[in-house]
C-alpha positions in Angstrom: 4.9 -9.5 35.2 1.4 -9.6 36.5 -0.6 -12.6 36.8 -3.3 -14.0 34.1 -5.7 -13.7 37.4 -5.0 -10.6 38.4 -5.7 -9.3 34.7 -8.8 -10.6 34.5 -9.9 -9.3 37.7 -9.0 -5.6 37.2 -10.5 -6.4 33.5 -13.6 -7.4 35.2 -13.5 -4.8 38.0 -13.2 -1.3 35.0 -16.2 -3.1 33.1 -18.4 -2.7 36.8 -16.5 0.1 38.1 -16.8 1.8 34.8 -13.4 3.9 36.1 -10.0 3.4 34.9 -8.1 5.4 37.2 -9.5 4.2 40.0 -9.1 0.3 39.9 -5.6 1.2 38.8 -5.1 3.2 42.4 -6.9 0.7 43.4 -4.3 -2.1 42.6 -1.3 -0.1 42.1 -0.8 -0.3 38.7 0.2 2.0 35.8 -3.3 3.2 33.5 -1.0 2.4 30.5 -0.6 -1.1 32.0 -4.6 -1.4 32.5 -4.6 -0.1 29.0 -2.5 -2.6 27.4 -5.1 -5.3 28.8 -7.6 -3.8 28.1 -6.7 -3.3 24.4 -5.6 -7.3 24.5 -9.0 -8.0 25.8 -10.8 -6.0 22.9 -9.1 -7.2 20.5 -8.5 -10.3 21.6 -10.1 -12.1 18.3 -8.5 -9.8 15.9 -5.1 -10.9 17.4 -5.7 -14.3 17.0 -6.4 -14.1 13.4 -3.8 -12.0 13.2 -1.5 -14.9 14.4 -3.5 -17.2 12.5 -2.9 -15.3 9.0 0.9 -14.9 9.7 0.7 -18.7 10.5 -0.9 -19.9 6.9 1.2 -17.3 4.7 4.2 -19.1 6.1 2.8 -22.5 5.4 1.9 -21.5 1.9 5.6 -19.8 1.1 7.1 -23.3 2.5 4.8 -25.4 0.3 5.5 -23.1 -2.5 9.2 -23.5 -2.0 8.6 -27.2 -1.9 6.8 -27.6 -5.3 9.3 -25.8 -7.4 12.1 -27.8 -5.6 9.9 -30.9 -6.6 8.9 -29.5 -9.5 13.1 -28.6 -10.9 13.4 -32.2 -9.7 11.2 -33.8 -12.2 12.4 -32.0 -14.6 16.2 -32.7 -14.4 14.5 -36.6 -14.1 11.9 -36.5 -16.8 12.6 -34.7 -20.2 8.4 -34.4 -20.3 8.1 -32.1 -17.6 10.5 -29.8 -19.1 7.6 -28.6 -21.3 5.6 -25.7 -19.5 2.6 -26.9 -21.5 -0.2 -28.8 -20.0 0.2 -33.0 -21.1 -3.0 -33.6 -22.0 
């Protein structure tokens, strides 16, 4: 595994060099490596809404679980809520 420091710096080197293939000779390292980063790099805002999204639809199923376990609760406790209509 490559370190964050050397990512950045052959990140930074392709955006002078404005060559791929040679800061990957350069360094050693695979173009579908560089590419990977790169890609990362682009998208790097994407992927962390990305993460972000997958984060909040998993908070909303659990909350959603919890009110209709709440929610069967009450109404094996209180013979009101077993009326889907509105109380008011």
């Amino acid at each position: 595994m490559h370190s964050a420091e050397l990512k950045e710096q052959v990140v930074k080197e392709i955006e002078e060099v404005g060559n791929i293939s040679l800061v990957c000779k350069r360094h050693g390292l695979k173009s579908s490596t560089v590419h990977g980063w790169l890609h990362k790099v682009k998208n790097k805002d994407k992927i962390a809404q990305s993460k972000s999204n997958r984060e909040a639809q998993k908070k909303i199923k659990d909350l959603e679980l919890q009110v209709a376990v709440l929610t069967s609760l009450l109404k094996k406790t209180y013979p009101l809520w077993n009326n889907d209509e509105p109380l008011s």
